[in-house]
C-alpha positions as semicolon CSV with decimal commas, in nm:
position;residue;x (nm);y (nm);z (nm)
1;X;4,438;-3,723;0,331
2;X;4,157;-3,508;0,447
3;X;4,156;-3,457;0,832
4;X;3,824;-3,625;0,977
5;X;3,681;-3,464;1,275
6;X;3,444;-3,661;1,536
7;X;3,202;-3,325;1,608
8;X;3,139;-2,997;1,396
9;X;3,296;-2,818;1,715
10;X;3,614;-2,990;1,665
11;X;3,609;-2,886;1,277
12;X;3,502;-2,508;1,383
13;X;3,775;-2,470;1,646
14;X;4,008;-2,617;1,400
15;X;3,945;-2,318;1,141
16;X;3,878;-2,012;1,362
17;X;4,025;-2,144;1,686
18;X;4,280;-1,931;1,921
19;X;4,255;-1,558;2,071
20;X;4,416;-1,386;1,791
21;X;4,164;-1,527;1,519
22;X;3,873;-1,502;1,682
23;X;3,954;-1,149;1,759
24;X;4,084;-1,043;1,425
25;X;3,768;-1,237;1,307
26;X;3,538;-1,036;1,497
27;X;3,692;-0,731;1,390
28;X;3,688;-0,727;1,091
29;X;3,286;-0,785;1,091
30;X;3,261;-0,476;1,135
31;X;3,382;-0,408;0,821
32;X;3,722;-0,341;0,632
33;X;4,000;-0,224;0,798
34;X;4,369;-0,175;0,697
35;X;4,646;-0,403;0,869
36;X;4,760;-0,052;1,073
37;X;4,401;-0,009;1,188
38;X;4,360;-0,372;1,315
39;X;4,683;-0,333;1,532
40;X;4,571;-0,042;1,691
41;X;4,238;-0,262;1,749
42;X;4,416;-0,543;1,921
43;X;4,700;-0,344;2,071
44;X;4,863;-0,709;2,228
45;X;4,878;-0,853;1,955
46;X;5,229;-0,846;1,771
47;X;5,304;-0,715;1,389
48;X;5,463;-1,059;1,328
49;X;5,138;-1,264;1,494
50;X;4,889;-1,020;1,325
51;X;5,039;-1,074;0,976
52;X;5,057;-1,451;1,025
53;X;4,724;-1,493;1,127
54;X;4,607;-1,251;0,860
55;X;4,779;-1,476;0,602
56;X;4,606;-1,848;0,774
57;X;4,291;-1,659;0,761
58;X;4,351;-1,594;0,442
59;X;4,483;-1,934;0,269
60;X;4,150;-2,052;0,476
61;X;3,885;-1,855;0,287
62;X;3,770;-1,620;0,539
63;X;3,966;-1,310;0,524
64;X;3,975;-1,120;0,142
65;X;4,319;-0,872;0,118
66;X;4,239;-0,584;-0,149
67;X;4,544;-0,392;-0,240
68;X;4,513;-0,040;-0,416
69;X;4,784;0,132;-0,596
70;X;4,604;0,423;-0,618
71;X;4,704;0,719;-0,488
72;X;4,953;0,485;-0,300
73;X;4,941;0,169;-0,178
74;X;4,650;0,052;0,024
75;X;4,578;-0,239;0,188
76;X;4,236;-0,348;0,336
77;X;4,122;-0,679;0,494
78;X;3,774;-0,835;0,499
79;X;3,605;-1,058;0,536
80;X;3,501;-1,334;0,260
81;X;3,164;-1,450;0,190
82;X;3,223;-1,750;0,407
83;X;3,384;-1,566;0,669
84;X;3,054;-1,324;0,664
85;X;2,901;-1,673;0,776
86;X;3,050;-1,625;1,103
87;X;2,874;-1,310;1,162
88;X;2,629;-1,465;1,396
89;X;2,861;-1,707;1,597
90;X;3,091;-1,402;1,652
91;X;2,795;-1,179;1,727
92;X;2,695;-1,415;2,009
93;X;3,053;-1,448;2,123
94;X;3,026;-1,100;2,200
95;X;2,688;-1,068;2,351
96;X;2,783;-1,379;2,581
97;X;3,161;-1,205;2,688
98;X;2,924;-0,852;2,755
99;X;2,685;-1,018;2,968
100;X;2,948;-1,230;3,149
101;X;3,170;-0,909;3,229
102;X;2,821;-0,723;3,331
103;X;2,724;-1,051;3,591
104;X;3,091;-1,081;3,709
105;X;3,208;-0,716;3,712
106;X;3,486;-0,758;3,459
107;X;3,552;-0,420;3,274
108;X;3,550;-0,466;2,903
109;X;3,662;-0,128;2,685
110;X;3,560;-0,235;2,373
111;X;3,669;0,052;2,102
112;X;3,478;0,077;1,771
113;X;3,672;0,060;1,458
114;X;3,622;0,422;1,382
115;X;3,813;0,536;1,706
């Protein structure tokens, strides 16, 4: 039986709901990153959490895992077309969180992926 869901918020939280999605989620928008990078991105996040949530995000069609074998293995996550629909929602997420921590005085170190 398909779950039924009384608002489109209910349905959204449902798929990309909790801390560590979200933030693995917004993430990877900014583009592909390998499973060692992303830990170093979200340095409270635990190796066991990361790879499960890496794995629901996955079975739900919004995270893509390319493995290489070449010149060794290689692992990169992105994300899928759908998840690329997110873009905006997690854009705004962080433009709301920036200008919250500005009014409030809340320090937010936000470190690019290339760092």
């Amino acid at each position: 039986m398909r779950q039924r869901y009384h608002c489109p918020v209910e349905l959204t939280l449902d798929v990309v709901g909790g801390r560590w999605r979200v933030l693995i989620l917004a993430r990877l928008k900014e583009g592909p990153l390998r499973y060692g990078q992303l830990r170093r991105l979200i340095p409270d996040i635990s190796e066991k959490m990361l790879t499960q949530r890496l794995r629901e995000l996955e079975a739900d069609g919004l995270v893509l895992r390319d493995a290489t074998q070449e010149p060794e293995l290689r692992t990169d996550y992105r994300l899928s077309p759908e998840g690329e629909t997110l873009a905006p929602v997690l854009q705004g997420l962080y433009d709301w969180g920036l200008a919250r921590a500005e009014r409030t005085g809340v320090d937010v170190s936000f470190t690019p992926p290339g760092d």
